[in-house]
Residue, then its C-alpha position, 0 to 999 in steps of 0.5 A: x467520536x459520534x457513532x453515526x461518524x465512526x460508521x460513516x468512516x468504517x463504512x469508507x475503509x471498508x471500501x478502499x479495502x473492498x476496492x484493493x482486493x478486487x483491483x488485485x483481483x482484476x489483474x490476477x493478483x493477491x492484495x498484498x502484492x498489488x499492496x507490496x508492488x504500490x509500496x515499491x512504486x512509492x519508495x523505491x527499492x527496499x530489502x525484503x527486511x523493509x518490505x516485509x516491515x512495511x507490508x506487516x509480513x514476517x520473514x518467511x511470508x515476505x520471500x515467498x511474496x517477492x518469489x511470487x512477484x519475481x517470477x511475474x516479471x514485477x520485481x527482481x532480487x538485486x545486490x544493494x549498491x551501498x552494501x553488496x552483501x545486502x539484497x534488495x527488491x526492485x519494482x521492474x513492471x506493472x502489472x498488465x491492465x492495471x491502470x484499466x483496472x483502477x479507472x473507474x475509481x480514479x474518474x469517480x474519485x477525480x468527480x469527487x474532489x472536483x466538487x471541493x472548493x482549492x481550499x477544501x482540497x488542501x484540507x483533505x490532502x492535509x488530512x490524508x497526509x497525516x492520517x497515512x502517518x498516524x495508521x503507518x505509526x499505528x501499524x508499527x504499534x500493532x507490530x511491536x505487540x502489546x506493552x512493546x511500543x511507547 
């Protein structure tokens, strides 16, 4: 990849990053919570093993964020109506002014992609489709630590 390319892609993940942690931090929020809370919006209950799996947390780090969202009203600790001996962590709110918070955003980018002609948009949308894939496998490599993983 051309170096001016991988910088103009650094640079782009450097600000999603940029603007999670300071959405977290405009509802009073750590990133990995709002992370987390997005993750049990997109999925669905999961135990906190999954939870923890899909935010890169270990056990302990993982219950102590679920104490942390429980406690604010975002989550509750449920019996998993497969298996009752299981827990699972279910989203029950949102997080107050977070739609206010990520706006700005979402009308910037909406300008954005109004500028792309339908088939243009289908590449994109394709592309962030696989990438979200690729860095989801990539994570799990990383996880799995070195020599661990295919």
């Amino acid at each position: 990849m051309p170096t001016d390319a991988s910088e103009i892609y650094r640079r782009y993940l450097s600000a999603v990053m940029l603007h999670g942690h300071a959405g977290a931090r405009a509802v009073d929020l750590g990133a990995t919570d709002l992370y987390a809370l997005n993750i049990l919006d997109l999925t669905g209950p999961l135990t906190p093993g999954e939870l923890g799996a899909r935010t890169g947390l270990t056990t302990g780090p993982t219950t102590r964020l679920v104490d942390r969202l429980e406690k604010a009203g975002y989550v509750r600790r449920a019996a998993d109506p497969a298996d009752r001996r299981k827990v699972i962590v279910e989203p029950v709110g949102r997080p107050g002014g977070l739609d206010r918070a990520l706006d700005p955003a979402r009308r910037r980018i909406a300008a954005l992609l109004g500028g792309y002609t339908p088939e243009q948009l289908t590449v994109l949308f394709d592309y962030f489709t696989r990438a979200a894939e690729a860095y989801r496998e990539s994570a799990e490599e990383l996880q799995d630590g070195p020599g661990k993983s295919a």
